[in-house]
C-alpha positions in Angstrom: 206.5 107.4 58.7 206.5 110.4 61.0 203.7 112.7 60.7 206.1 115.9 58.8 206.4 113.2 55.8 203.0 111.9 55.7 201.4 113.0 52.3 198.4 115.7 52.1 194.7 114.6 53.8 192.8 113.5 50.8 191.0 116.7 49.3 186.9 115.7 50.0 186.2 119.5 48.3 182.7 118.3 46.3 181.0 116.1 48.8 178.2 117.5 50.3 177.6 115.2 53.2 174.1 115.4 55.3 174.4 113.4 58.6 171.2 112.0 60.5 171.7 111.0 63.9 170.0 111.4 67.2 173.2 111.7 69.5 175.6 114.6 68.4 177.2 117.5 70.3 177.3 118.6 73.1 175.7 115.1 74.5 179.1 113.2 75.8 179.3 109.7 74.4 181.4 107.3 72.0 178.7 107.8 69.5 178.6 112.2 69.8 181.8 112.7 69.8 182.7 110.3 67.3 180.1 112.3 65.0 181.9 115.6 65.8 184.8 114.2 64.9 183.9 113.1 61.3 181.8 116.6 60.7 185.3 118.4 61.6 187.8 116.1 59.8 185.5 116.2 56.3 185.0 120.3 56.7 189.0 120.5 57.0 189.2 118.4 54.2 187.0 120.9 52.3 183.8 119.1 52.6 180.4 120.7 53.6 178.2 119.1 55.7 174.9 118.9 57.0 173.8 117.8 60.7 169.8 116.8 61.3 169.7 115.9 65.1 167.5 116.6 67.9 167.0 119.1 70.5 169.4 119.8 73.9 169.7 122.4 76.4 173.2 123.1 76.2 173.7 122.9 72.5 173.7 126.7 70.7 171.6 127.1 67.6 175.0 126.7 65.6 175.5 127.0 61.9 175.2 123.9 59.5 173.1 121.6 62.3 169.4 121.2 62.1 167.6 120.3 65.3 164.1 118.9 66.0 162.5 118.7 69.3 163.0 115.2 71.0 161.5 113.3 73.8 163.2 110.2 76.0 162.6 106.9 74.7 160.3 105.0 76.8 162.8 102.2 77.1 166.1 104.4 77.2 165.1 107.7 78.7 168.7 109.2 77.9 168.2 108.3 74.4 166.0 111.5 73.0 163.8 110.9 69.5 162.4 113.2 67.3 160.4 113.0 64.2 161.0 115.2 61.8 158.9 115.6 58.7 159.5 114.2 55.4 158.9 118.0 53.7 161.0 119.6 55.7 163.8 117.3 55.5 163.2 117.4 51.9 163.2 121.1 51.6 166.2 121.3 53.5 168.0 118.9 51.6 167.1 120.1 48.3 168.7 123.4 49.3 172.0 121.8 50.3 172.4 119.5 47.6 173.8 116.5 49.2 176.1 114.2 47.5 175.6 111.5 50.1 173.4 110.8 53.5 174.7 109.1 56.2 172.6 107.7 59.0 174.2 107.0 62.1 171.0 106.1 64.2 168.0 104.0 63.5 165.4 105.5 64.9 162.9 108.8 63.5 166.0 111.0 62.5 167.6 108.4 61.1 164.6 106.9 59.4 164.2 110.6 58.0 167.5 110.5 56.1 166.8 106.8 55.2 163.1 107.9 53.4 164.8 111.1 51.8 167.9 109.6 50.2 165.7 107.3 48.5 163.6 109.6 47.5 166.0 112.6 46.2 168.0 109.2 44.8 171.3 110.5 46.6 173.7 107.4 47.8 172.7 106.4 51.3 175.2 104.7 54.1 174.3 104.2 57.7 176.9 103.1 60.8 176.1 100.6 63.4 177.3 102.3 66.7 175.1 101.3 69.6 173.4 97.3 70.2 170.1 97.9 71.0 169.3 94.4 71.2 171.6 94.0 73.9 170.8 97.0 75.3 166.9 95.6 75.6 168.1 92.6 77.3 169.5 94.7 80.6 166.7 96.7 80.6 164.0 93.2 80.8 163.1 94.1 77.4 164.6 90.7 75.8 161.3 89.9 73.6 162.1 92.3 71.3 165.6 90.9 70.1 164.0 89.0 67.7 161.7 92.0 66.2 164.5 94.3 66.5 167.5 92.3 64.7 164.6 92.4 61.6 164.2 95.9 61.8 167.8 97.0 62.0 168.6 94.5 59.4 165.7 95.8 57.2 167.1 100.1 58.1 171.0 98.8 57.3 170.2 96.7 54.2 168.5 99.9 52.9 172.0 101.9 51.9 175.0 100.8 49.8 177.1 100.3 52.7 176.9 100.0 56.9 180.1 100.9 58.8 180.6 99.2 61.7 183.6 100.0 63.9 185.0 96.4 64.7 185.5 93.6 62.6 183.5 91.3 65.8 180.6 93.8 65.0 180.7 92.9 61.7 180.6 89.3 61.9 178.0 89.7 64.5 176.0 92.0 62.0 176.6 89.8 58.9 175.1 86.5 61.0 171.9 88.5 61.3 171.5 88.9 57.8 173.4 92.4 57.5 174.7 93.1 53.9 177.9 95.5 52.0 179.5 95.6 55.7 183.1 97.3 56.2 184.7 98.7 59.1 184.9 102.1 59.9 187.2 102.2 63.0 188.7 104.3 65.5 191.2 106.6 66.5 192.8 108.1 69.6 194.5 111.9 70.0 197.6 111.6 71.2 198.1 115.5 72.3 194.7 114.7 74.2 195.7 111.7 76.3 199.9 111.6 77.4 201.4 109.9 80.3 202.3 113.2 80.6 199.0 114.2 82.2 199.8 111.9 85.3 199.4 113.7 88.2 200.7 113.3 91.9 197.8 115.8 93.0 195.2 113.6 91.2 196.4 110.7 92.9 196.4 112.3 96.3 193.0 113.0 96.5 192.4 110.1 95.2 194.1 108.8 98.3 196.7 106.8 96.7 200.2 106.7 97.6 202.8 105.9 95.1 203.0 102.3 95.8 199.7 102.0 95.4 197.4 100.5 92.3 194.7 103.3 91.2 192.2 101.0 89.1 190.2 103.4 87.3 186.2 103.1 85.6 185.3 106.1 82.8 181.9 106.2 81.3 178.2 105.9 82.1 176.8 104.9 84.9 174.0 102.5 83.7 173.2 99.2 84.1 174.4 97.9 80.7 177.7 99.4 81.1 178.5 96.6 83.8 179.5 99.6 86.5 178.8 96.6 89.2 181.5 94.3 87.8 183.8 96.5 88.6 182.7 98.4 91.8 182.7 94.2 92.9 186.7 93.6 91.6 188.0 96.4 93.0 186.3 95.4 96.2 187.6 92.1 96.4 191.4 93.0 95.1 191.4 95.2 98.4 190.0 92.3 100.7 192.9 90.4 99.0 195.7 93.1 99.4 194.2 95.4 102.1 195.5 99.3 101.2 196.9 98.5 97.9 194.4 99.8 95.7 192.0 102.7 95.1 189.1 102.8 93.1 188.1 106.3 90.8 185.1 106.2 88.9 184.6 108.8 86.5 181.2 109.5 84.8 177.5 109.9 85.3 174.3 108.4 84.4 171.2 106.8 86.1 173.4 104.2 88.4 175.5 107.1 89.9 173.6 106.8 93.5 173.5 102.8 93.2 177.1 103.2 92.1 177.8 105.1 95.4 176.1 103.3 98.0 177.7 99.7 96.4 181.4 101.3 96.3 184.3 100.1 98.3 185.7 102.6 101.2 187.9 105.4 99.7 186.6 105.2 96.5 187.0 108.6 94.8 183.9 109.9 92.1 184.7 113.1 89.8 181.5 113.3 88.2 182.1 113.5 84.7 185.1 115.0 83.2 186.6 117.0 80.1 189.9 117.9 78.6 192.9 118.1 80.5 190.7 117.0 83.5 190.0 113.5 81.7 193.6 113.2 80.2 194.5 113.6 83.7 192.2 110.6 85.4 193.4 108.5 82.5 197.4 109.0 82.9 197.0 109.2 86.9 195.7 105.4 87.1 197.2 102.4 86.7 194.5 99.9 85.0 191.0 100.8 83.5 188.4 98.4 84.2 186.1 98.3 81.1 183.4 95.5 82.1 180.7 96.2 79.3 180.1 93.7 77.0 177.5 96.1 75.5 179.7 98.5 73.3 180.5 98.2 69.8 183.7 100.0 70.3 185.2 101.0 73.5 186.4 104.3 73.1 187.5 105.1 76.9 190.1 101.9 75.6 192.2 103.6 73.5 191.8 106.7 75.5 193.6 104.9 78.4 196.2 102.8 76.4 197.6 106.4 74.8 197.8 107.6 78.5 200.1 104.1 79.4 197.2 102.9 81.3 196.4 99.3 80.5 193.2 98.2 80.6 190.9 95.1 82.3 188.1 94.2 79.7 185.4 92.0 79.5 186.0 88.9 77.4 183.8 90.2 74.2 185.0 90.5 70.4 185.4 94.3 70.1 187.3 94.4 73.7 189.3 91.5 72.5 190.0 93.0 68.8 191.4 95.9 70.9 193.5 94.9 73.2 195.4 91.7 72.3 197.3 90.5 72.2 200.1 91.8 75.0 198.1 95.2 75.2 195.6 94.4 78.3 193.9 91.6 80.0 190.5 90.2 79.3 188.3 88.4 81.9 185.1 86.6 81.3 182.1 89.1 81.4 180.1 89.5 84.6 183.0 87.9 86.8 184.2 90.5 89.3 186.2 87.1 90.9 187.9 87.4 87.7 188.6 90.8 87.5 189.9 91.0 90.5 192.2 88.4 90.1 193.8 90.0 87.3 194.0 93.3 89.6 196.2 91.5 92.3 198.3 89.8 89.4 199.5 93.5 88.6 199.7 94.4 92.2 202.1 91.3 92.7 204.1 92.0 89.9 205.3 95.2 88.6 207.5 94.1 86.0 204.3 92.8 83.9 202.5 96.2 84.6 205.1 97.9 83.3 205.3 95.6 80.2 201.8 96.2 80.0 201.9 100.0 79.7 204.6 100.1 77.3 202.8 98.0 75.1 199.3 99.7 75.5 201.0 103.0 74.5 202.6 101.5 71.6 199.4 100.3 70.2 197.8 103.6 71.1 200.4 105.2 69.2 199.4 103.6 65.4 195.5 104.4 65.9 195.6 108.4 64.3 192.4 109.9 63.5 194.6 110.5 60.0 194.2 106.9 59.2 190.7 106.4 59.9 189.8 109.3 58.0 191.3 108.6 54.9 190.1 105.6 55.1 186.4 106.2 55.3 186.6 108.8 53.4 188.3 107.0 50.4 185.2 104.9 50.5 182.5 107.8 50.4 184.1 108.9 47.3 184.1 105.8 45.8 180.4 105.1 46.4 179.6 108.9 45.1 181.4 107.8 41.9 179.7 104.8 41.5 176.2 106.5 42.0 177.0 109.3 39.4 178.3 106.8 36.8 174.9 104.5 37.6 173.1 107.9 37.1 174.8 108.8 33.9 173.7 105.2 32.5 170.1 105.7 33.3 170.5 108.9 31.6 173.3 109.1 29.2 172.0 113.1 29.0 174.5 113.2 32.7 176.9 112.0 31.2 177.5 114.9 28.6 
């Protein structure tokens, strides 16, 4: 179905949707821009909605977001928390009216819409974006797995649904005791992220000829994103096939100078990039490495199939959900020998890579934000409708 026959975006006019979460615009990550996404796609849809977040110095005051002032978390500096209090959340909320509260973090915001939904007896639903448990284990944190997998399952079980954004995750949740699961997945912009973004000046100063293999890494520099794994592959497909492959990294976090100093020769680092800038890092490579076996979802994936860039992945469910089959290659998780191996295989034989490409784009090409949209949405909806009928039984006055 092309996109001039598809029928009209379901109408969300009526919901009144307040979001807690302590990542959101203008931070850059999966989970932020993700949030932005769903704030825009239920406004267009006639929606209103409601943002409680925290504090950060670039974001503008902006209309229709609340912030409170945050501080680093002990454990995850990057991660800000706040702690709003329960009477002005309340107040707030009892001016918007909210038909439903999402949570997409666990922490004090989150816990903030968690106390008031109950409270104000408005349907609650959280998402499961980030695995702080495996987070805790790369930061020598490991003893609290066990504490945390309670808590989290205590936070989730709280609301009439969790969204998680793989089927893996779900699996992985439900085994810890996680209840009224479904998957909320992703999508990829297509007028964002085009083989027609590749770039011969890109490429140049990234030092690459044309016959060349540019393997690219996008995303944080940190520990838990496995940035090592692939500074290692890339270093041992050029021992392998000397000036045959370039490496560009493109990102920032707390690894960047580690990153640096462990980086093969003629390794090329943008910092981190934006629009056309990104779309043209993605299209201009020829493989993304995506090592983490930390992410729920792996955004930067689909970002890189819809720019014919295949992608190198460690060998974890929501990688694997993603990209097989024929779409990418998986390799077992903290093996650079591995990963490198797969690198010379595409070096060797051009024919596959091409194969590769073609099929990553394909894939790339059924994942529209339209899709995952209505989808979600449909289920808001039917979870509003079930509250208001459970309301209009309590108190058969509603229902008149």
């Amino acid at each position: 179905m092309s996109h001039d026959t598809l029928p009209p975006a379901r109408s969300m006019v009526g919901v009144r949707l307040a979001l807690f979460t302590e990542t959101y615009a203008p931070q850059v990550n999966g989970v932020a821009r993700t949030l932005e996404r769903l704030v825009q796609a239920l406004r267009e849809r006639g929606g209103e909605v409601l943002v409680f977040t925290t504090t950060d110095r670039d974001a503008d005051a902006g209309a229709g977001v609340v912030r409170y002032r945050g501080r680093p978390f002990w454990a995850y500096p990057q991660l800000q928390l706040a702690w709003p209090s329960s009477r002005d959340v309340i107040t707030r909320l009892q001016a918007f009216r909210p038909t439903i509260i999402h949570a997409a973090t666990e922490f004090g915001v989150g816990l903030a819409g968690r106390r008031a939904a109950r409270r104000l007896g408005v349907p609650f639903v959280s998402s499961y974006h980030t695995s702080f448990t495996a987070y805790a284990a790369h930061y020598g944190l490991g003893a609290l797995a066990a504490p945390g997998w309670a808590f989290l399952r205590w936070f989730h079980n709280g609301g009439l649904r969790t969204y998680c954004p793989t089927r893996a995750i779900v699996q992985e949740v439900e085994a810890h005791g996680f209840e009224r699961c479904a998957v909320w997945s992703r999508g990829v912009d297509t007028t964002r992220f085009s083989p027609r973004f590749r770039s011969s000046a890109f490429r140049a100063n990234a030092g690459a000829s044309d016959d060349m293999i540019v393997a690219a890494y996008v995303g944080r520099l940190a520990p838990e994103k496995g940035v090592s794994v692939a500074l290692d592959a890339v270093r041992l497909a050029m021992e392998a096939r000397p000036d045959r492959f370039r490496l560009v990294v493109v990102g920032d976090g707390p690894s960047d100078h580690e990153a640096r100093a462990a980086a093969p020769r003629g390794s090329t680092f943008t910092g981190r990039l934006e629009g056309q800038a990104l779309g043209e890092a993605y299209a201009s490579s020829d493989v993304l490495l995506f090592p983490s076996t930390t992410d729920t979802f792996g955004n930067v994936i689909l970002e890189a199939m819809a720019s014919g860039t295949p992608v190198i992945g460690a060998d974890v469910g929501p990688t694997r959900e993603t990209l097989l089959p024929g779409r990418g290659w998986v390799a077992p998780a903290d093996a650079p020998e591995a990963f490198a191996e797969r690198l010379i295989a595409l070096a060797d034989d051009r024919i596959a890579l091409r194969t590769m490409r073609e099929e990553a784009l394909a894939h790339a090409g059924t994942r529209s934000w339209r899709a995952v949209w209505e989808a979600l949405f449909a289920d808001y909806l039917t979870l509003q409708a079930a509250a208001a009928s459970s309301r209009a039984e309590r108190d058969p006055v509603l229902a008149t």
